[in-house]
Phi, psi and omega in degrees: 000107169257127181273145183203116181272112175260151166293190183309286184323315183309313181300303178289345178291300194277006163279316188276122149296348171243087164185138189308348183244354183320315152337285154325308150331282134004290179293284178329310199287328187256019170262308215257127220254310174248133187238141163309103178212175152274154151322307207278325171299335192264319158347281209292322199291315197327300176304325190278325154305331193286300204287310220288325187288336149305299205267345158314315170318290214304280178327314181272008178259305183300316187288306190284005160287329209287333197279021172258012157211108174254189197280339192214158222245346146216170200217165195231174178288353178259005156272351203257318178294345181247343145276013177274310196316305189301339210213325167240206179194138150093262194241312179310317131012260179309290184311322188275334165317285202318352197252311170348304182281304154310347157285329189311283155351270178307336216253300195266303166141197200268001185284112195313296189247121176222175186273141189315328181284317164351310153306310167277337143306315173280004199266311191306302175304334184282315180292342164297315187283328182254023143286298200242321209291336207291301146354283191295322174312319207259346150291318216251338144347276189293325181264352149301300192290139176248119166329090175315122142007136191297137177267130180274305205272129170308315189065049211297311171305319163289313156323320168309318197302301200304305178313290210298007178260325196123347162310136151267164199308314245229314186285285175307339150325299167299264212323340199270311185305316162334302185301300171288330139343286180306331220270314189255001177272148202273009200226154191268139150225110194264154210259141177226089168262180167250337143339077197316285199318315179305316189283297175325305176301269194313314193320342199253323181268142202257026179222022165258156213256026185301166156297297167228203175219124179251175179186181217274023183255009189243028165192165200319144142337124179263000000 
């Protein structure tokens, strides 16, 4: 029986279709048989779902206004990453990168350059998918995952270890919630994020009671 404590991130992959880790997720759900979560992970997904479909919505609303008097009659996945460059900053930023090559993928296909309406035909479908499909994913989710038990004991000697690595706070929260989880299941469980810092961090301290620790370089490429 494999057991899987998943982070936030991990979660936020396989609902969007358009992420650079979906792929990888992907993999995790078919490797692994019982899936995990905390309170503070299910906190985080809600916001994070919120934010990420907002700024995507916003981003792909924005790109089918620009093409409708574009500059040139085709365009490539590198006119699309430099209008992301051009036009946000900060996390709306990051989320409309990241999203770029998987739209690219899913949406369009292996053709290097294509016409712009092409494109705004694929824009109509991607905004369909984070309206609704996007929904049914964080549902069907949710309903895979089994809560963990509340966590009591602070661990206070371990939260240093973590801080002092470079973890935040918000990070180490989850990973302690893993930890204690693992620490009483009659089953081995291993911990799993997309995070560097987060990964780094549990992978180095040895008095956490995970089976392993995993981080996104240990499953395919997307």
């Amino acid at each position: 029986m494999k057991n899987v404590f998943l982070d936030t991130n991990v979660l936020i992959a396989i609902i969007f279709l358009i992420n650079s880790h979906y792929l990888k997720a992907k993999e995790i759900f078919e490797l692994y048989q019982n899936y995990y979560w905390s309170n503070g992970v299910v906190r985080e997904l809600n916001h994070r779902f919120g934010e990420k479909q907002i700024n995507l919505t916003k981003f792909y609303m924005d790109l089918k206004l620009f093409l409708e008097n574009p500059e040139k009659d085709l365009y490539s996945n590198r006119d699309l990453l430099n209008f992301v460059k051009n036009h946000y900053s900060e996390k709306l930023f990051e989320d409309a990168k990241n999203s770029v090559e998987p739209f690219w993928n899913n949406y369009i296909g292996v053709e290097s350059m294509v016409p712009f309406f092409n494109i705004k035909t694929s824009i109509d479908f991607c905004l369909n998918d984070l309206r609704i499909t996007c929904v049914g994913n964080k549902q069907k989710l949710e309903n895979k995952l089994v809560l963990a038990p509340q966590r009591n004991n602070d661990y206070s000697q371990i939260d240093a270890m973590l801080e002092s690595l470079g973890v935040h706070e918000e990070d180490r929260k989850i990973i302690l919630d893993g930890h204690d989880f693992a620490c009483f299941s009659t089953q081995p469980v291993d911990f799993v994020t997309f995070d560097d810092d987060c990964f780094n961090g549990a992978k180095n301290i040895d008095l956490l009671c995970f089976n392993s620790v995993k981080g996104k370089y240990d499953f395919r490429a997307s």
